[in-house]
C-alpha positions, 0 to 999 in steps of 0.5 A, a space after each residue: 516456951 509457946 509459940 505463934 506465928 502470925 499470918 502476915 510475917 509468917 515469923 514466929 511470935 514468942 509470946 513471952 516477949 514483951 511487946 512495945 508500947 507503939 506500933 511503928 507507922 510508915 511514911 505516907 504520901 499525899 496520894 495515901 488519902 485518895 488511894 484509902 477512898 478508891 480501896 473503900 468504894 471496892 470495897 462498898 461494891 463488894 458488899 453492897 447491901 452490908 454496906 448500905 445496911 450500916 450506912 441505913 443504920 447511920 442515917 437512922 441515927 443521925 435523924 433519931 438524934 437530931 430530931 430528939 436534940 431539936 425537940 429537947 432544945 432547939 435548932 442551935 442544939 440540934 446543929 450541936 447533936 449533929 456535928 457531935 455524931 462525927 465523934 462517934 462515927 469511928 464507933 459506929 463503923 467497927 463492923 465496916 472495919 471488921 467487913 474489909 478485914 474479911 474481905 482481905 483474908 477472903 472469908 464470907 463477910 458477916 456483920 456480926 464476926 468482929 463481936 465473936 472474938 473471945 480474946 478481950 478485943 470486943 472488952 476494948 472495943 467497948 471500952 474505948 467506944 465508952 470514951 467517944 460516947 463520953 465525948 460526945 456527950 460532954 459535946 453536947 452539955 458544952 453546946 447547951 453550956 455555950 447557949 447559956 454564955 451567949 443567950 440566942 433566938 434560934 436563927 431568929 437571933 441578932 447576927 452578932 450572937 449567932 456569930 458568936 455563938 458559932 465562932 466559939 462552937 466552931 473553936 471548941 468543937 474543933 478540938 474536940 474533933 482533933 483529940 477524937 480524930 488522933 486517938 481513934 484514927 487507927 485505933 479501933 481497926 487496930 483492936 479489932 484486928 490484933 490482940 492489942 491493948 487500949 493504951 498501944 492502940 490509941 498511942 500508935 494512933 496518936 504516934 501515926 497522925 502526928 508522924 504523918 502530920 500533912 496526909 492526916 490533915 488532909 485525910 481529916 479534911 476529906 472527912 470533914 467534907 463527908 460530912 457537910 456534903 451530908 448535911 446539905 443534903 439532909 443527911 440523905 448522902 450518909 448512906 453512902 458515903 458512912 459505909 466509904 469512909 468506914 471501909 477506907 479508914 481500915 485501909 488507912 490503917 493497913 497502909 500506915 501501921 506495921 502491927 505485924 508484931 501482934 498477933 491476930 485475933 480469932 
């Protein structure tokens, strides 16, 4: 019978036994937040000009999008586009995940390792990054939807149909900012680094935030805040704080899910 040891336990890993269907998480403190920031701003340090490269790429993306968005439809779809892009963000920032995994087993980070995976990790990786471009797109016809239901002028319009208009997009693209944040918190970084499955990886996800319900809460707030901060600023804050936020959610899963049980990739 095969056997493999894993690099972190260093406790052999029958592969004949079957694998639970979660990873177990542990118990986080409020501190956990803050500490995920400080260990994803070293790590930015470490790899400047990686990091900024990816947080460049993102930037260009969120103009590219927002202008087509407002080209096509107008300032309220533009608002639409752009606060959908936070849906797709786990996605864009797999190579920052992948950046920080190197960086902890002390190789040379290169953009393009997590791609050179011959296991099924990047067919997961493509898979489930299909389903948050699904989402994201179906944000978008919603967004187009809600202006049908409630007709407006741009920011030209009456306040009380601006109010509800944003009232009601601010309800519906919280859930969906809800299910996006609790199946790929630690999703993706999870099937980058093990040989993992899509289903374990979204339910150890899913079983992590809800076990860690207040640190969850705040860590999705600090996130949101990411965000605004870059909107005020016509985005030009992306740049840094994409390639922050993309290295602290890799420590974010470090810390919170036990995955010793799976065996690494590559």
């Amino acid at each position: 019978m095969s056997e493999q040891i894993d690099e972190d336990s260093q406790n052999p890993v029958d592969d004949a036994k079957p694998l639970p269907l979660v990873a177990p998480c542990r118990k986080l403190d409020m501190d956990a937040p803050i500490r995920w920031l400080r260990m994803g701003m070293a790590d930015m340090k470490q790899t400047r000009k990686k990091s900024l490269l990816y947080g460049f790429v993102a930037l260009l993306m969120c103009y590219t999008a927002g202008y087509t968005g407002y080209v096509i439809s107008g300032p309220l779809v533009l608002l639409t586009i752009l606060s959908g892009l936070t849906l797709i963000g786990p996605v864009m920032a797999i190579g920052l995940y992948s950046i920080s995994c190197q960086i902890k087993t002390g190789r040379e980070p290169l953009l393009t390792y997590c791609l050179r995976d011959k296991t099924g990790g990047v067919g997961n990786l493509a898979l489930f990054s299909s389903v948050l471009i699904i989402l994201f797109l179906f944000w978008i016809h919603v967004g187009h939807l809600l202006q049908l239901l409630f007709p407006t002028d741009g920011f030209d319009s009456e306040p009380i149909d601006l109010i509800f208009f944003f009232g009601i997009g601010t309800v519906v693209g919280g859930v969906f900012a809800m299910i996006t944040f609790c199946i790929s918190a630690y999703s993706l970084p999870m099937i980058m680094e093990r040989k993992t499955d899509l289903l374990t990886a979204v339910v150890t996800s899913v079983n992590a935030v809800l076990r860690n319900r207040k640190v969850s809460f705040l860590w999705a707030a600090i996130i949101l805040g990411g965000v605004l901060i870059s909107v005020i600023t016509g985005l030009l804050a992306l740049l840094v704080i994409f390639p922050v936020l993309g290295h602290a959610t890799w420590h974010a899963y470090q810390e919170t899910v036990d995955a010793t049980a799976w065996p690494r990739r590559n």
